[in-house]
C-alpha positions as CSV (number, residue, x, y, z in Angstrom):
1,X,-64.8,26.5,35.7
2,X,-68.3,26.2,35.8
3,X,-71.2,28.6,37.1
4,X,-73.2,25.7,40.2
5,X,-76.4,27.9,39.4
6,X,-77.5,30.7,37.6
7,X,-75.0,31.1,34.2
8,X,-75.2,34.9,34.3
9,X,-74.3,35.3,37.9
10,X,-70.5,35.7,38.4
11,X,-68.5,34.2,41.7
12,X,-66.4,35.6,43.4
13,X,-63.7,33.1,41.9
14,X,-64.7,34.3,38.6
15,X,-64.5,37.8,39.7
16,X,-61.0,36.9,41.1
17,X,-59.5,35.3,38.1
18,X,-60.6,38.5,36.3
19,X,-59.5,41.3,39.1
20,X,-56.1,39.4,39.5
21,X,-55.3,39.2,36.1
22,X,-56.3,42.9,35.4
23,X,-54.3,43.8,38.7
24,X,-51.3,41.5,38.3
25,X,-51.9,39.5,41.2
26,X,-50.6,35.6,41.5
27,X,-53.3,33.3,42.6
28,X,-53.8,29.9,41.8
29,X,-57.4,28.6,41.9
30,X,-57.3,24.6,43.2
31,X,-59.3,22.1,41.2
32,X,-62.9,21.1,43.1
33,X,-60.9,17.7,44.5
34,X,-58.4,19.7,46.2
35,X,-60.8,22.7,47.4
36,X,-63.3,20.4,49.3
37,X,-60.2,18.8,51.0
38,X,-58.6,21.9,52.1
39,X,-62.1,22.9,52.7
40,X,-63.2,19.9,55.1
41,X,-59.8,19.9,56.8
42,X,-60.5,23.3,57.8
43,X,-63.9,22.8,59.2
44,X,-62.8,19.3,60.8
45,X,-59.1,21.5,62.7
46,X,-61.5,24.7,62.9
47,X,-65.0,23.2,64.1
48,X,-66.5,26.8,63.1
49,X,-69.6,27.8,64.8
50,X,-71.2,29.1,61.1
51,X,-70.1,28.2,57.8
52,X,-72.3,30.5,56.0
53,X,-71.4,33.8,55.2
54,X,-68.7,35.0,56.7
55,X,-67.6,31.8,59.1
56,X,-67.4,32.2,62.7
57,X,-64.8,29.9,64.6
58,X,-66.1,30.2,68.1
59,X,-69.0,32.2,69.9
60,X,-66.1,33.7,72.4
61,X,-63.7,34.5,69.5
62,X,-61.6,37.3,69.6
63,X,-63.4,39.5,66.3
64,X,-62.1,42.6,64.3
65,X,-64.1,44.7,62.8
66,X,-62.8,45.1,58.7
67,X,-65.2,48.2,58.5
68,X,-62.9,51.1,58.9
69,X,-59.6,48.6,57.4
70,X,-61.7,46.0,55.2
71,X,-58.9,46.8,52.3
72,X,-56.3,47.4,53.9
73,X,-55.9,44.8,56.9
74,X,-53.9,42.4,54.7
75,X,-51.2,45.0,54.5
76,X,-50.1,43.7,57.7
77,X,-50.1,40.4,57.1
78,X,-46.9,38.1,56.3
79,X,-45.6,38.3,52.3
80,X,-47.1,34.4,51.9
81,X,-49.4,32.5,50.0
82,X,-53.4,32.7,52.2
83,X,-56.1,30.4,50.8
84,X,-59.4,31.7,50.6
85,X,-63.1,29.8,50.6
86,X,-66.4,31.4,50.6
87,X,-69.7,30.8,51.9
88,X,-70.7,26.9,52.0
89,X,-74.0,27.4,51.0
90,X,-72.9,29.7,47.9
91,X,-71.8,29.6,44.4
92,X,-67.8,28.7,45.2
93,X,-68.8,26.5,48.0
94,X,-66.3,24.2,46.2
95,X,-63.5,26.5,45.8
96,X,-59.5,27.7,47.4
97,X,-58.1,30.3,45.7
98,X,-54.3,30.8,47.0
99,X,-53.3,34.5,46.5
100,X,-49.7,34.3,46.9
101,X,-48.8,37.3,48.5
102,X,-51.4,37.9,51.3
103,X,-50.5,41.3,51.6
104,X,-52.4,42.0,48.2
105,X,-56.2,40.9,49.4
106,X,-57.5,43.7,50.3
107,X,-56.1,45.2,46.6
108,X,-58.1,42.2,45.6
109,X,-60.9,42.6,47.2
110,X,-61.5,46.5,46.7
111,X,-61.5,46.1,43.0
């Protein structure tokens, strides 16, 4: 995989690979061709209001607040596969990672 911009600056799929692997996790990262159709299929169901950082579906969306559960949320979500895509304007603008048990995010995530 390669670094879009700066070669010492990690992303978060780099960081992914590396937590899951130390963790145990399953994900499987989708090559660029697949990401940006997953990606733009999103956007064109979704229609999100903002792309950038985190991205925002509708101005009257219902929103949680992750503060108080932002690792532990995903304990309550279905034992599937969730794809996950970061900021468009960022270094994995380009890239799905599938973690296939989406109860283990937040595990993800806090390490």
């Amino acid at each position: 995989m390669s670094n879009l911009y700066n070669k010492d600056e990690k992303s978060n799929t780099q960081e992914l690979i590396y937590v899951s692997s130390e963790l145990g996790v399953d994900i499987v990262v989708l090559n660029r061709l697949e990401s940006e159709q997953y990606i733009n299929k999103v956007i064109e169901m979704h229609r999100p209001f903002k792309i950038t950082g985190h991205l925002q579906l509708d101005v009257d969306s219902l929103t949680l607040s992750l503060e108080e559960n932002e690792y532990s949320y995903s304990e309550h979500l279905k034992s599937e596969p969730t794809y996950i895509f970061f900021d468009q304007d960022g270094l994995d603008r380009r890239s799905v990672v599938i973690v296939k048990d989406a109860k283990l995010v937040g595990k993800l995530m806090e390490n």
